[in-house]
GUKOL-99340 format. One record per residue: x, y, z of N, C-alpha, C, O, CB in turn; residue number from 1. Coordinates in nm, 3 decimals. Atoms other than C-alpha are relative to their C-alpha. Glycine has a CB too. Layout:
<rec <X Y Z> <X Y Z> <X Y Z> <X Y Z> <X Y Z> NUM>;
...
This chain:
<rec <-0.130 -0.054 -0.028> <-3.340 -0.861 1.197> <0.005 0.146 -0.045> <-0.047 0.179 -0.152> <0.110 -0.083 -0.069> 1>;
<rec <-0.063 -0.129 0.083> <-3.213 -0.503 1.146> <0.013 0.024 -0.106> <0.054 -0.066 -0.179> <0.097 0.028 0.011> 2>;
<rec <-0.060 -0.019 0.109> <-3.175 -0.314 0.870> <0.116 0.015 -0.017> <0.171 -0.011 -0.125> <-0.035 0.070 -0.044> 3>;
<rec <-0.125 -0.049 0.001> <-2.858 -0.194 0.981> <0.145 -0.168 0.025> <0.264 -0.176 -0.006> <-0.013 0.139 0.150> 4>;
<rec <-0.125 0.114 0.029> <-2.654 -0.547 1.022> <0.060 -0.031 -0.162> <0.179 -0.038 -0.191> <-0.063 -0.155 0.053> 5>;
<rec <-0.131 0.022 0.151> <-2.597 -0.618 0.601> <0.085 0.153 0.039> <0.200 0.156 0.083> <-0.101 0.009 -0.234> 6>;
<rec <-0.112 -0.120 -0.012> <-2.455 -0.265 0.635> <0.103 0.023 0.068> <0.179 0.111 0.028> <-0.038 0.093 0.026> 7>;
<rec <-0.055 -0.003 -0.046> <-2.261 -0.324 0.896> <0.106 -0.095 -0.026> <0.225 -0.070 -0.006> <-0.051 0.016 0.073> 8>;
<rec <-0.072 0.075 0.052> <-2.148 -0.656 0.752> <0.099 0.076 -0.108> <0.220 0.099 -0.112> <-0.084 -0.100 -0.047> 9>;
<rec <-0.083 -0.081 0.089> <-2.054 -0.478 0.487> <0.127 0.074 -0.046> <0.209 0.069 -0.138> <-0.038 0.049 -0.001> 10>;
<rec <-0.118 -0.066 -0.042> <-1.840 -0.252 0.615> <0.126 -0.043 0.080> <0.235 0.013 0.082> <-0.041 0.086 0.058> 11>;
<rec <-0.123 0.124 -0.059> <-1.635 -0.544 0.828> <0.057 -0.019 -0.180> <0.160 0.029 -0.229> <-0.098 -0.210 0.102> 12>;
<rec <-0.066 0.055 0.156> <-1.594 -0.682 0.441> <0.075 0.057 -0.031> <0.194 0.025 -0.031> <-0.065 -0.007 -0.119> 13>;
<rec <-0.072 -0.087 0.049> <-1.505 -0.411 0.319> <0.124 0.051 0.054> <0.220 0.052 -0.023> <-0.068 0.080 -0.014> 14>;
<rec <-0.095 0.008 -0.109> <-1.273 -0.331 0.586> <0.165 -0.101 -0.009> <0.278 -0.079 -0.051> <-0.100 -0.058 0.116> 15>;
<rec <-0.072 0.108 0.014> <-1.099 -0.644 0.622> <0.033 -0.027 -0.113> <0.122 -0.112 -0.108> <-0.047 -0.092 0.043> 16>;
<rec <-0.017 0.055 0.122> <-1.092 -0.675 0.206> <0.164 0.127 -0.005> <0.279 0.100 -0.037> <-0.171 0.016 -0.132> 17>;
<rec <-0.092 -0.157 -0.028> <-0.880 -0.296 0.261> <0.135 -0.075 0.065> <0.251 -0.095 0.029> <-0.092 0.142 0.144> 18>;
<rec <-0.174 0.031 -0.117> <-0.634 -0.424 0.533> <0.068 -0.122 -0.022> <0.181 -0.126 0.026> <-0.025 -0.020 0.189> 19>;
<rec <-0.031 0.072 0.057> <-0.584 -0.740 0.382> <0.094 0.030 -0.135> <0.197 -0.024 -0.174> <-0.099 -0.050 -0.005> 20>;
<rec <-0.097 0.010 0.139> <-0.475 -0.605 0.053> <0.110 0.123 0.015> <0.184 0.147 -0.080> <-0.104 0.024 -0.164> 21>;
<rec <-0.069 -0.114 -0.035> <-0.289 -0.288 0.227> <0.143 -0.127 0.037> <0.256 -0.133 -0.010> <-0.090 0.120 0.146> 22>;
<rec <-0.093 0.121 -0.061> <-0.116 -0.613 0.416> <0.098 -0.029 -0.118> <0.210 0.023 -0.123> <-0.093 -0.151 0.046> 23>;
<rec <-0.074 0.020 0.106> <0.004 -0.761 0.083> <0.086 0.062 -0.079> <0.182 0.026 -0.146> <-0.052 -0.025 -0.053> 24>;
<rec <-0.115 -0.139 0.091> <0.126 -0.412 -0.056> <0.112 -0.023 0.103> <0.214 -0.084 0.070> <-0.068 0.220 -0.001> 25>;
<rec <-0.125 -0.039 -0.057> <0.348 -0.350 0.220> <0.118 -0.162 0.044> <0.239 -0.156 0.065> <-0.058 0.104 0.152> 26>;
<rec <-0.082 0.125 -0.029> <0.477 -0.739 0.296> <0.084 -0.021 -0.159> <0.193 -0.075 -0.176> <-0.117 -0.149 0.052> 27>;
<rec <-0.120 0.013 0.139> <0.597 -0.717 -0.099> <0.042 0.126 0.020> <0.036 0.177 -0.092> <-0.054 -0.029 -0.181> 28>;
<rec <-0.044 -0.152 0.018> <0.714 -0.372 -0.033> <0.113 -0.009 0.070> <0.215 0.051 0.036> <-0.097 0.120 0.055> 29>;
<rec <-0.107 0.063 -0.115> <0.926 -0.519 0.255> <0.113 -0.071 -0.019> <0.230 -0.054 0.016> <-0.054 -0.086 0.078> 30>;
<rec <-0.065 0.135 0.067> <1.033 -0.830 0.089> <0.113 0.097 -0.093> <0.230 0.122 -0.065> <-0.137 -0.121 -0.113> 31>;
<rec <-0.097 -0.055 0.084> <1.164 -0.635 -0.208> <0.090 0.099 0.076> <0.197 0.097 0.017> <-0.067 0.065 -0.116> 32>;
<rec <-0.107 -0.098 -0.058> <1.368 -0.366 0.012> <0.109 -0.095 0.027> <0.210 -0.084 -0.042> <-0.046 0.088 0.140> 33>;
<rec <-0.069 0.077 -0.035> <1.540 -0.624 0.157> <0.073 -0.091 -0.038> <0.179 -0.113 0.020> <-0.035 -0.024 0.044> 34>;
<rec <-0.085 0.034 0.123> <1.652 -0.832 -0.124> <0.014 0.008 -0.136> <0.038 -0.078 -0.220> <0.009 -0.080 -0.004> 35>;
<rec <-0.002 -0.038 0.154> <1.644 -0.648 -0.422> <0.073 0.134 0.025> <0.009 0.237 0.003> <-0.162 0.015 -0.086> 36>;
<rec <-0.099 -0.120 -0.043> <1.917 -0.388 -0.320> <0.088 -0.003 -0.172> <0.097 -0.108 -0.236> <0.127 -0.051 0.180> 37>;
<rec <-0.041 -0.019 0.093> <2.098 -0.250 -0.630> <0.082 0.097 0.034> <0.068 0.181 0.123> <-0.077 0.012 -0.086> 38>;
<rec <-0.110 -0.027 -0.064> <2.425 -0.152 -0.650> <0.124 -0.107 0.033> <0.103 -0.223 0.068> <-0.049 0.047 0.107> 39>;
<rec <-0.089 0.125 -0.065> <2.778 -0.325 -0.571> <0.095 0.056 0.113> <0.184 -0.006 0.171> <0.103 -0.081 -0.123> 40>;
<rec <-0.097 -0.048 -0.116> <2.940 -0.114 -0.327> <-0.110 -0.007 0.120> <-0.226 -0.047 0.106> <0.076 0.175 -0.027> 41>;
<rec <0.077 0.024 -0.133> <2.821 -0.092 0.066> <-0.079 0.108 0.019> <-0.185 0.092 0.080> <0.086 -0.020 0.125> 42>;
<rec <0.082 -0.035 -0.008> <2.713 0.236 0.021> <-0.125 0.015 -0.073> <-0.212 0.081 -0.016> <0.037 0.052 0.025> 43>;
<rec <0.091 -0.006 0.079> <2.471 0.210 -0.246> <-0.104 -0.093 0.019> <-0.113 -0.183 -0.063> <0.047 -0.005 -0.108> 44>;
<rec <0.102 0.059 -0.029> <2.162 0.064 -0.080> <-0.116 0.030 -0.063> <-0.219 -0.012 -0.010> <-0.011 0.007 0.109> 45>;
<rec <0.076 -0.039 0.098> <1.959 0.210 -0.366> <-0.125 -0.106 -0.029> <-0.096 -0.164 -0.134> <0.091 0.020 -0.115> 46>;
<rec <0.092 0.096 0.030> <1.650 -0.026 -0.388> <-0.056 0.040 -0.160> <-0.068 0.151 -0.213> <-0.118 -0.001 0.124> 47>;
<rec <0.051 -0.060 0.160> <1.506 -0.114 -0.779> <-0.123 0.076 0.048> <-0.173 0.082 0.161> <-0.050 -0.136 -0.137> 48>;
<rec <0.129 -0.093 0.072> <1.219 0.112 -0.919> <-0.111 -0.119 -0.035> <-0.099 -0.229 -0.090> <0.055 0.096 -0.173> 49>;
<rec <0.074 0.109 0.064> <0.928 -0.048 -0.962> <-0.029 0.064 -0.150> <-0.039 0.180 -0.190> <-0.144 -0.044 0.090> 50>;
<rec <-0.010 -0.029 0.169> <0.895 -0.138 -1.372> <-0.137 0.063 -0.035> <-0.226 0.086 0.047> <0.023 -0.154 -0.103> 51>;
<rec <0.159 -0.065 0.065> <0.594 0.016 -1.609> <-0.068 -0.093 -0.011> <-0.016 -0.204 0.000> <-0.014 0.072 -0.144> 52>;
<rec <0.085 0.049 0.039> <0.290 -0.115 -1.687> <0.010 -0.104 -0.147> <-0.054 -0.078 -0.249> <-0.071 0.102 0.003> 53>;
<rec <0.004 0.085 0.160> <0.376 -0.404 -1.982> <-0.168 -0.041 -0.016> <-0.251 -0.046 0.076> <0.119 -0.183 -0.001> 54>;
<rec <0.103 0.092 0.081> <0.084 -0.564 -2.217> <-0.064 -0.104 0.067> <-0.184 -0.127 0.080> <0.061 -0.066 -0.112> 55>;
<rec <0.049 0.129 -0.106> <0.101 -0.874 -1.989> <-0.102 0.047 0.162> <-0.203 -0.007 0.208> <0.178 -0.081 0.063> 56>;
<rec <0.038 -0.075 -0.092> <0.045 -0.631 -1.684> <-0.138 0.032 0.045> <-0.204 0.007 0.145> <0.050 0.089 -0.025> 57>;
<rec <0.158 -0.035 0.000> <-0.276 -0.471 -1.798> <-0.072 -0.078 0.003> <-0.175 -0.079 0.071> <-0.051 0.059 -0.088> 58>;
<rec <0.132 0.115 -0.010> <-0.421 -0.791 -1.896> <0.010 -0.078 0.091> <-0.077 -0.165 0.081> <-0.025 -0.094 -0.111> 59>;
<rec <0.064 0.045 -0.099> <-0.369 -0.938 -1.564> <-0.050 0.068 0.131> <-0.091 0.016 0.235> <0.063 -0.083 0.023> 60>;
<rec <0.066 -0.119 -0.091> <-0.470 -0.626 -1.374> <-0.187 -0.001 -0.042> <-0.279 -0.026 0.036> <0.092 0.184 -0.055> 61>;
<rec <0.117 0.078 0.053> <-0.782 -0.671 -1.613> <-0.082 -0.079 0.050> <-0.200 -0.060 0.080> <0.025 -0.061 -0.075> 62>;
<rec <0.087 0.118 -0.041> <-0.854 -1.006 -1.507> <0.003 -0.018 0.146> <-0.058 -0.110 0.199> <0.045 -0.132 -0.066> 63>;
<rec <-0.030 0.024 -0.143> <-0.762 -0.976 -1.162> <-0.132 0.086 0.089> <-0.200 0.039 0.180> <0.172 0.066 0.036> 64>;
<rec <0.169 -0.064 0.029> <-1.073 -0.674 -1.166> <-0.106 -0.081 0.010> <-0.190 -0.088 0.100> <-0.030 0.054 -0.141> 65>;
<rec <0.127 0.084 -0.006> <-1.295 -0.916 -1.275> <-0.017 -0.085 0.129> <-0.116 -0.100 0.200> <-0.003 -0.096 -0.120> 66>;
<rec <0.002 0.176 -0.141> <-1.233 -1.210 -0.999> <-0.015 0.074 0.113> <-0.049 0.023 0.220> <0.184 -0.128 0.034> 67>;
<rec <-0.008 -0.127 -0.099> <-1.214 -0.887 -0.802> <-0.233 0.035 0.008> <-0.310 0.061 0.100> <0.146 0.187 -0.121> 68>;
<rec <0.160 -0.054 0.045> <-1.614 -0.808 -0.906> <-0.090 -0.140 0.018> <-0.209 -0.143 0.052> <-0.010 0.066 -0.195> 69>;
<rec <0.116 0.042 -0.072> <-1.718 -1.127 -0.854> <0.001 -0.131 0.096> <-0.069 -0.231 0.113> <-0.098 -0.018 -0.100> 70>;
<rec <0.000 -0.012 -0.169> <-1.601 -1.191 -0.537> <-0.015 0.045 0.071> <-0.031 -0.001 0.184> <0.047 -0.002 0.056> 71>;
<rec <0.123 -0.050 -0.081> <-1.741 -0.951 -0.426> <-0.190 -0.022 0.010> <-0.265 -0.025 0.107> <0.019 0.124 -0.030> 72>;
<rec <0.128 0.024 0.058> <-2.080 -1.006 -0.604> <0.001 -0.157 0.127> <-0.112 -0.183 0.169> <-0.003 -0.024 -0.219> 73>;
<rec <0.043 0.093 -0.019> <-2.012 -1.344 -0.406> <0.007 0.012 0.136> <-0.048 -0.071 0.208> <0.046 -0.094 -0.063> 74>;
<rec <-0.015 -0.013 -0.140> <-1.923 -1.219 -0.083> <-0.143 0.041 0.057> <-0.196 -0.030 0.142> <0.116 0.105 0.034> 75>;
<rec <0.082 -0.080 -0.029> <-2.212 -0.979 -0.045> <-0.144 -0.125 -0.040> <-0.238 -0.139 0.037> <0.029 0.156 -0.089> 76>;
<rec <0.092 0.106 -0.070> <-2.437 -1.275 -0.123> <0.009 -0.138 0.106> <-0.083 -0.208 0.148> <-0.047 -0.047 -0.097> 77>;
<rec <0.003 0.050 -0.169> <-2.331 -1.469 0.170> <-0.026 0.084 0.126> <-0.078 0.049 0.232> <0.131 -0.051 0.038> 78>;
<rec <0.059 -0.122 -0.111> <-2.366 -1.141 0.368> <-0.117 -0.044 0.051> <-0.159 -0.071 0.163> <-0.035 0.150 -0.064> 79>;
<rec <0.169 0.025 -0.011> <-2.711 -1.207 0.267> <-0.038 -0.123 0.059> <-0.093 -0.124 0.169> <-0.074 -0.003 -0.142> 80>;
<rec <0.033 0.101 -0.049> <-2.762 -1.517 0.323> <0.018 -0.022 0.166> <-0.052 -0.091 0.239> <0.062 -0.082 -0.078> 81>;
<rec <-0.023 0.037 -0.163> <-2.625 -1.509 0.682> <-0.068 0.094 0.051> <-0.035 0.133 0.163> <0.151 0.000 0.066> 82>;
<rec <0.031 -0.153 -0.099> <-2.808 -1.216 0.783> <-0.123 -0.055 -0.031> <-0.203 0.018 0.028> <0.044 0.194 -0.046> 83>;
<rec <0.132 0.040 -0.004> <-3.125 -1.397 0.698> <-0.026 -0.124 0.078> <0.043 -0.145 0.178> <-0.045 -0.016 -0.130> 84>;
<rec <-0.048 0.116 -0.106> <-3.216 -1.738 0.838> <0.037 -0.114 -0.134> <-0.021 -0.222 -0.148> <-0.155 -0.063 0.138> 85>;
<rec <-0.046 0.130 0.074> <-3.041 -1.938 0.553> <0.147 -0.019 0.048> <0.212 -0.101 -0.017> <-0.009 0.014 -0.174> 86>;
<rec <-0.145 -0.004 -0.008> <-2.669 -1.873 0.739> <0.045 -0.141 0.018> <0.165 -0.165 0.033> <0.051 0.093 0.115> 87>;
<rec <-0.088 0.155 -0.026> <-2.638 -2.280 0.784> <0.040 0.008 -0.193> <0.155 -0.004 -0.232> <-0.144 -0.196 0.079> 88>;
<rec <-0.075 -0.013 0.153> <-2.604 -2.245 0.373> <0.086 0.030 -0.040> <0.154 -0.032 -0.121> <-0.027 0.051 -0.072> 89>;
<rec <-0.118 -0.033 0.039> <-2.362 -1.997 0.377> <0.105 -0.034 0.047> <0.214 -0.004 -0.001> <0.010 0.094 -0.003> 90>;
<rec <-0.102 0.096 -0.072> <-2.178 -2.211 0.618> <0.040 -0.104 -0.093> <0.160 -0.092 -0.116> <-0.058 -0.071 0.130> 91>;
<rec <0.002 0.105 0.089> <-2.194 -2.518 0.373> <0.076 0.024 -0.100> <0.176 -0.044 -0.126> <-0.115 -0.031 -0.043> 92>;
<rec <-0.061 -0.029 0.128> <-2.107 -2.344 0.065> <0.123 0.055 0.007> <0.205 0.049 -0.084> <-0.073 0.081 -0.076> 93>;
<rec <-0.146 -0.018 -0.026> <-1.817 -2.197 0.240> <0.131 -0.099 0.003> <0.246 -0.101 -0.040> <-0.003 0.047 0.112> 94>;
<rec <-0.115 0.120 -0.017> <-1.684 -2.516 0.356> <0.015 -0.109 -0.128> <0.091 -0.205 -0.137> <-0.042 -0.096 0.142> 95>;
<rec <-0.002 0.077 0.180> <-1.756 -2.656 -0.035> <0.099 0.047 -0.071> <0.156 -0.027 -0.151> <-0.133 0.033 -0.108> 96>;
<rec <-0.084 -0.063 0.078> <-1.536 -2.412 -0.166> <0.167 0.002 0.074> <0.276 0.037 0.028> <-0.071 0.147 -0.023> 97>;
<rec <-0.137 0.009 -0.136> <-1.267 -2.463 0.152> <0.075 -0.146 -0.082> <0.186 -0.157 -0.136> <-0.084 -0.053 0.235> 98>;
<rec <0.045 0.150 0.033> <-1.330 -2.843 0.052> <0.132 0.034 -0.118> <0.254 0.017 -0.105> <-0.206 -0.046 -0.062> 99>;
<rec <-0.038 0.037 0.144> <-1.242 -2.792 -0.327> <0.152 0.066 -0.029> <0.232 0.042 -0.119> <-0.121 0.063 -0.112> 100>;
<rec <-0.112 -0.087 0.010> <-0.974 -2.564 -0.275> <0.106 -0.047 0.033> <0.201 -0.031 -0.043> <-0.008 0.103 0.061> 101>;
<rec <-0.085 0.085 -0.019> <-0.757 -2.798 -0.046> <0.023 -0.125 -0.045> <0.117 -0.196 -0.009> <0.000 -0.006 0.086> 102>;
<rec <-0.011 0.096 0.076> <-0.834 -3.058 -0.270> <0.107 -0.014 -0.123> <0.192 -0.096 -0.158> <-0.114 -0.009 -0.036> 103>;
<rec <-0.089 -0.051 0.107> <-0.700 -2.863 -0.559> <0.146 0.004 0.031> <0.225 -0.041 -0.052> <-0.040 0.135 -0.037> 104>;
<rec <-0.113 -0.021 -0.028> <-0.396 -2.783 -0.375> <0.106 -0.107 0.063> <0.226 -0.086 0.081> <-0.019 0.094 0.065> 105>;
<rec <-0.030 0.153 -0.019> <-0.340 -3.176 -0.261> <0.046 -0.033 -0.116> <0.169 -0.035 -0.121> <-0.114 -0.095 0.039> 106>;
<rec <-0.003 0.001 0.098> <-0.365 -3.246 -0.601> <0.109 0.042 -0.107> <0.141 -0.030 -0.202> <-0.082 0.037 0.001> 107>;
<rec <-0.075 -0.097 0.083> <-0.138 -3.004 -0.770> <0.123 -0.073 0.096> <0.196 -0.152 0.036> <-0.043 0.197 0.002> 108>;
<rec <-0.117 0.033 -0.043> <0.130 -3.089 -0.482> <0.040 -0.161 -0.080> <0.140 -0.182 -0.148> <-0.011 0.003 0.171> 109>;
<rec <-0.017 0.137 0.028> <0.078 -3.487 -0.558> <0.062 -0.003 -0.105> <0.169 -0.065 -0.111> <-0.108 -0.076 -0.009> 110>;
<rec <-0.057 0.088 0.137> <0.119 -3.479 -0.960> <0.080 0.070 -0.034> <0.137 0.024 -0.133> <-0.083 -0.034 -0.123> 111>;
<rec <-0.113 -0.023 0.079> <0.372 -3.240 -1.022> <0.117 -0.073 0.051> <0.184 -0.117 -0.043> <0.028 0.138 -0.008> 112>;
<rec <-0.113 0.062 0.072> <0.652 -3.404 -0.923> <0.028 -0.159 -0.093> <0.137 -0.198 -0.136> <0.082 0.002 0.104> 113>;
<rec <-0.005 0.095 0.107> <0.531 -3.740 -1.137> <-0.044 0.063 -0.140> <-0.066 -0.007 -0.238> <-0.089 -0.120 0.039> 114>;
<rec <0.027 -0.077 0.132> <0.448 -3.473 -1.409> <0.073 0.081 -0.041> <0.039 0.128 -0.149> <-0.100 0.064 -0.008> 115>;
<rec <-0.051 -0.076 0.045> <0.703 -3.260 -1.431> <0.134 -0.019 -0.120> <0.204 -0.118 -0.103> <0.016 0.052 0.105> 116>;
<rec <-0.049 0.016 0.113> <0.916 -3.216 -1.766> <0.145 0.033 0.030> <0.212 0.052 -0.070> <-0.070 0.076 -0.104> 117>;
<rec <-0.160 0.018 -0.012> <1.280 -3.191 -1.613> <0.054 0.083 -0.049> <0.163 0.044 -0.092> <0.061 -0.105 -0.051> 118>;
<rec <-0.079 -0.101 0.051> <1.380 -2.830 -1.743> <0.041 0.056 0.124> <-0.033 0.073 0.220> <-0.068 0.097 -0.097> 119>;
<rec <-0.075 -0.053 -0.111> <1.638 -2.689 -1.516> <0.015 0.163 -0.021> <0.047 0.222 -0.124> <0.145 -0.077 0.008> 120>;
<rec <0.042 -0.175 0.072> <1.584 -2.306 -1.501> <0.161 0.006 -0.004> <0.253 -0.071 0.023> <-0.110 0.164 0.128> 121>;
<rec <-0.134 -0.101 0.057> <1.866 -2.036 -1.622> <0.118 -0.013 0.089> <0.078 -0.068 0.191> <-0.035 0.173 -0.002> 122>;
<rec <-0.092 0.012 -0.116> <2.201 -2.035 -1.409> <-0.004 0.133 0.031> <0.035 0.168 0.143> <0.147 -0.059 -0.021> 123>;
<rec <-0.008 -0.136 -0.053> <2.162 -1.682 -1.410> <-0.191 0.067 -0.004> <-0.203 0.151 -0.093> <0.131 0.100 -0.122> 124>;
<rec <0.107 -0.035 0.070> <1.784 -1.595 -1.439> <0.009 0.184 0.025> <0.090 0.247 0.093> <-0.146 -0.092 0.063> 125>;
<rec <-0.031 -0.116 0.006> <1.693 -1.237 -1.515> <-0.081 0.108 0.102> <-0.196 0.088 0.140> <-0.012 0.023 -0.133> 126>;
<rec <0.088 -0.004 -0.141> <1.606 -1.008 -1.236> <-0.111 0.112 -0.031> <-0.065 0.210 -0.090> <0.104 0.049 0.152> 127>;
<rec <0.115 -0.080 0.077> <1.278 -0.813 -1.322> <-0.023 0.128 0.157> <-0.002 0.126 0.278> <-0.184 -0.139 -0.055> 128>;
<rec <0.012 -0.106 -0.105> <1.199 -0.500 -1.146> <-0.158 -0.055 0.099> <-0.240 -0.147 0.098> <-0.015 0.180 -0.095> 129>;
<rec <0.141 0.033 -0.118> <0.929 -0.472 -0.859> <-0.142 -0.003 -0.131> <-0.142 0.046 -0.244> <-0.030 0.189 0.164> 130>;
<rec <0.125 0.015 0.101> <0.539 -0.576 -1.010> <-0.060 0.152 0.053> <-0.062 0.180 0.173> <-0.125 -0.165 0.030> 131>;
<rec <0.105 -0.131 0.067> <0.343 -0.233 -1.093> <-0.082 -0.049 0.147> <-0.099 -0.161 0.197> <-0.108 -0.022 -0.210> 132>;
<rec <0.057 -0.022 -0.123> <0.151 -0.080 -0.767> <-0.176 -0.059 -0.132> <-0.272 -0.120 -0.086> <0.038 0.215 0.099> 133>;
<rec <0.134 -0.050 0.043> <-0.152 -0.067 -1.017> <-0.064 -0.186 0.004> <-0.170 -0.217 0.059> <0.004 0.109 -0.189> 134>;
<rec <-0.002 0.102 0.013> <-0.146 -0.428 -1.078> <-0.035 -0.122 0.163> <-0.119 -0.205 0.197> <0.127 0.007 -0.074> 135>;
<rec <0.058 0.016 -0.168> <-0.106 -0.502 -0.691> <-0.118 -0.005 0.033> <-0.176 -0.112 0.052> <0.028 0.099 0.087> 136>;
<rec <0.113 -0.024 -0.024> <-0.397 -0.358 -0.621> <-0.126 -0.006 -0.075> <-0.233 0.047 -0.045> <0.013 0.085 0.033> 137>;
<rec <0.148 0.040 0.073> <-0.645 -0.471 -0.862> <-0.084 -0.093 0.051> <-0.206 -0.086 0.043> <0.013 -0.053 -0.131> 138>;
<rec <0.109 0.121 -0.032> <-0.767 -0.785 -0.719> <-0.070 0.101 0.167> <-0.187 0.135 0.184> <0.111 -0.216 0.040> 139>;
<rec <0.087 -0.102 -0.160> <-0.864 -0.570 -0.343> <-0.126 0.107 -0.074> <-0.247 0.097 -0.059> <0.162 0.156 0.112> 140>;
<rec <0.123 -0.092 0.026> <-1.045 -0.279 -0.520> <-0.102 -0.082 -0.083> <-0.219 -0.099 -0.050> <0.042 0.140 -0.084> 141>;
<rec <0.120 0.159 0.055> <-1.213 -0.564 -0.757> <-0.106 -0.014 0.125> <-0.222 0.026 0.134> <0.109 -0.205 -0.012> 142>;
<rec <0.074 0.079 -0.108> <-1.329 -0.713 -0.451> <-0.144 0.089 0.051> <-0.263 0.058 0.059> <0.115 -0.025 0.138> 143>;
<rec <0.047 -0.128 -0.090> <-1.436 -0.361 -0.278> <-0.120 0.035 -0.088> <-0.235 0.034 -0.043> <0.121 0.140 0.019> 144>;
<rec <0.086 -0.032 0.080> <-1.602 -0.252 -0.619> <-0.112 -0.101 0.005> <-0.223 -0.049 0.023> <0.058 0.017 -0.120> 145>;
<rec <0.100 0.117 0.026> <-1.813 -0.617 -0.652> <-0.039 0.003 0.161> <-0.149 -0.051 0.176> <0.074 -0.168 -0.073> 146>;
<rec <0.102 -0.058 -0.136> <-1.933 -0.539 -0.307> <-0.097 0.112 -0.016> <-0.214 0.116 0.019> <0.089 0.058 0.121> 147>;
<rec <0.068 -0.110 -0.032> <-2.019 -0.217 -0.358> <-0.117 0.052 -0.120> <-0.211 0.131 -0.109> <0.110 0.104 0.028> 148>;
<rec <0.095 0.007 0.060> <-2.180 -0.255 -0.662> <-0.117 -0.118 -0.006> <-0.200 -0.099 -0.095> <0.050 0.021 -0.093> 149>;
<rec <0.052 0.048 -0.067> <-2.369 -0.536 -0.523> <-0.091 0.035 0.078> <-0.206 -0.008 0.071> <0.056 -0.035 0.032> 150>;
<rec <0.118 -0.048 -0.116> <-2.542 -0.381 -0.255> <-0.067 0.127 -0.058> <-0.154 0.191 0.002> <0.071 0.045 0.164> 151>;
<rec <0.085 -0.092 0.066> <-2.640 -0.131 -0.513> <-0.073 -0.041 -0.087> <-0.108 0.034 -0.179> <0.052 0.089 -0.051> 152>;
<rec <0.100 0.079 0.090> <-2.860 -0.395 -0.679> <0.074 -0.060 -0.119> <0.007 -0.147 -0.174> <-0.120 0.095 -0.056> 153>;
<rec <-0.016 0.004 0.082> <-2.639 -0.433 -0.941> <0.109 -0.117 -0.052> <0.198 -0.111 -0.137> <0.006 0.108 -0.010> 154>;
<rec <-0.100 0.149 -0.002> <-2.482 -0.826 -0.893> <-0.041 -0.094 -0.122> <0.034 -0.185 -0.159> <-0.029 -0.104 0.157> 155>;
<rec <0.008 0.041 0.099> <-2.677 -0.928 -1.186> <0.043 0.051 -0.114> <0.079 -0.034 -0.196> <-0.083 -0.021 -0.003> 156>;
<rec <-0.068 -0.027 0.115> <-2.560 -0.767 -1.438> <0.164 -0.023 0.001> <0.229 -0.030 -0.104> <-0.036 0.137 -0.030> 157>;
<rec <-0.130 0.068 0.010> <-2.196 -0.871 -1.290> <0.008 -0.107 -0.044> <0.097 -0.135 -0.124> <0.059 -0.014 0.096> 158>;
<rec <0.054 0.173 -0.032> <-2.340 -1.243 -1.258> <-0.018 0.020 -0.221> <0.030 -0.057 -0.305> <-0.241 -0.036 0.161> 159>;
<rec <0.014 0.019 0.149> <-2.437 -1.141 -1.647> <0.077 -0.034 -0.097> <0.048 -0.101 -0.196> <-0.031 0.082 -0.043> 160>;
<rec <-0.079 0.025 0.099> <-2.140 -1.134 -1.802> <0.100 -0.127 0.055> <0.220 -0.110 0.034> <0.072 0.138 -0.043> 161>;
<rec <-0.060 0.116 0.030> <-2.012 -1.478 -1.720> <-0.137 -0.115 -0.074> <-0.250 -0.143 -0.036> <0.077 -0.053 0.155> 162>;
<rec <0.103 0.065 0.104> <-2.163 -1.703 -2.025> <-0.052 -0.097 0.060> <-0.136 -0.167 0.004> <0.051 -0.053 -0.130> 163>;
């Protein structure tokens, strides 16, 4: 095969990882215009501010990086794999992780409501400003970065730091 198909794969990934998470900015960007108006008169269509960066913020911008690094690290080896002749594998392991995923989410629907602890939220709960752009966008460039440092040889030392 070509040299030039992973590269080209690549750049679909990459691509599609971009317009995907551009997607998500602007569908919460949307959402919030539309019902998070502030103000009590008709003309004051003033939309909130999005809030600062809290403690909680960073550390799930943080971790959202990581899952970001190695999903890519995991994307870019299915690249591989399909661009060689093992792509019935990366078919398999796709539909393993499809598998476990709608399992999980069967699962989770089934036992919470025989698990749940009967607290009735706030009558008023409190309304928090829009989530931090920086935060948004951590898990996409994650992704983009664990691609791109990937195809620069460098998926083991991502692969390294999980114990």
């Amino acid at each position: 095969m070509s040299d030039w198909v992973p590269l080209i794969i690549f750049v679909a990934v990459a691509c599609l990882t971009f317009a995907v998470g551009v997607w998500l900015f602007v569908r919460t960007e949307l959402k919030t215009d539309r019902t998070e108006s502030v103000g009590t008169g008709s003309g004051s269509g003033r939309t909130k501010e999005r809030r600062r960066m809290q403690a909680g913020d960073w550390f799930n911008a943080a971790v959202n990086l990581l899952i970001g690094l190695l999903l890519g690290s995991f994307v870019d080896g299915l690249v591989q794999l399909v661009t060689t002749g093992l792509w019935l594998s990366a078919v398999i392991i796709t539909l393993l992780f499809g598998g476990l995923f709608l399992f999980m989410w069967v699962f989770d629907k089934v036992t919470d409501p025989l698990f749940s602890i009967g607290v009735r939220p706030a009558p008023k709960p409190q309304v928090k400003g829009r989530t931090p752009l920086l935060r948004l966008m951590s898990l996409p460039v994650g992704v983009l970065l664990g691609v791109v440092l990937a195809r620069l040889g460098l998926d083991d030392k991502i692969l390294g730091m999980i114990p």
